[in-house]
N, C-alpha and C positions, 0 to 999 in steps of 0.2 A: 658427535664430533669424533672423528678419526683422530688420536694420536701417537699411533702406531709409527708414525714418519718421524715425529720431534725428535731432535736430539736430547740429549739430557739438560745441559743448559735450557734449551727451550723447556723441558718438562718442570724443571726445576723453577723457570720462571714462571710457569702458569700455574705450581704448584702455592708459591706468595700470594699470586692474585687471588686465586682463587680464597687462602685461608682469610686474606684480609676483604673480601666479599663479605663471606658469613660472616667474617665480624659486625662487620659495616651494617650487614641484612638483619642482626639479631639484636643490634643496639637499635634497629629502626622500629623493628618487632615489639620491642620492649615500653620503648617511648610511644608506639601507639598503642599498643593494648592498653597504656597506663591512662592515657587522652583518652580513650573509651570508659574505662573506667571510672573517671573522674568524671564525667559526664555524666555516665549512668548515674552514681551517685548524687550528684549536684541535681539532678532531675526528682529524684526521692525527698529533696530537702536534705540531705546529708552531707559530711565532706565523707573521702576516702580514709580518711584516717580514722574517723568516729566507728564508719562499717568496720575496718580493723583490728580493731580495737586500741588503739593510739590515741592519743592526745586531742582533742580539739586544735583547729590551725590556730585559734585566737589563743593558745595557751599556751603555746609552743616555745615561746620564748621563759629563758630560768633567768629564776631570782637571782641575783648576787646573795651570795651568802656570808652573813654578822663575822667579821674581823673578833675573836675571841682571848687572843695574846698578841704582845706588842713588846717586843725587846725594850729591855731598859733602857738602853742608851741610843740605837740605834733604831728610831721611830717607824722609818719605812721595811724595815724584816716586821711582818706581821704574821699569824697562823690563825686560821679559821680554828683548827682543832678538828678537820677533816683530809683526809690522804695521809701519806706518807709525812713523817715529823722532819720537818727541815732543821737540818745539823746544829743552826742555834738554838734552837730548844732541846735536843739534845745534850749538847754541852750544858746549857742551863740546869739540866737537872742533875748530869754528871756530879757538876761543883756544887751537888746535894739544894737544889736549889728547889723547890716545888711551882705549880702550873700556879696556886693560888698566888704566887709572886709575881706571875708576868699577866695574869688575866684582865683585861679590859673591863671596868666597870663603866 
């Protein structure tokens, strides 16, 4: 393709298409090599994720995780006792308060 003649607009314009191509072309790329993939694998007895070393598909979904603390007064502010300490149990402990006070038995 000669575009020696384009104007800049014009270059400029085929310069979008063209990056929104290879985009286009590399997400198609991707979702079929992965359909290959998966295939080959399900063909073995496997999933892709077992060969990976991932999760089983059948397992993939997470537990909820055991409510540990429960505001005194206010039932629905609950903490596992995993992440970041949400500010009422920090106040709680501020007003010298300890975890074995707000813990869930």
């Amino acid at each position: 393709m000669d575009i020696s003649g384009l104007s800049i607009k014009e270059l400029e314009n085929l310069q979008v298409s063209i990056t929104k191509e290879i985009e286009k072309r590399k997400q198609t790329g991707k979702a079929d090599a992965l359909k290959k993939a998966r295939q080959i694998a399900e063909e073995s007895g496997y999933t892709l994720e077992e060969l990976l070393g991932g999760k089983p598909a059948s397992s993939a979904t997470k537990k909820p995780v055991a409510i540990k603390y429960r505001h005194p007064q206010k039932n629905e502010l609950t903490w596992t006792g995993r992440g970041k300490t949400p500010k009422w149990v920090s106040e709680w402990k501020a007003a010298n308060g300890s975890l074995d006070g707000i813990a869930v038995k």
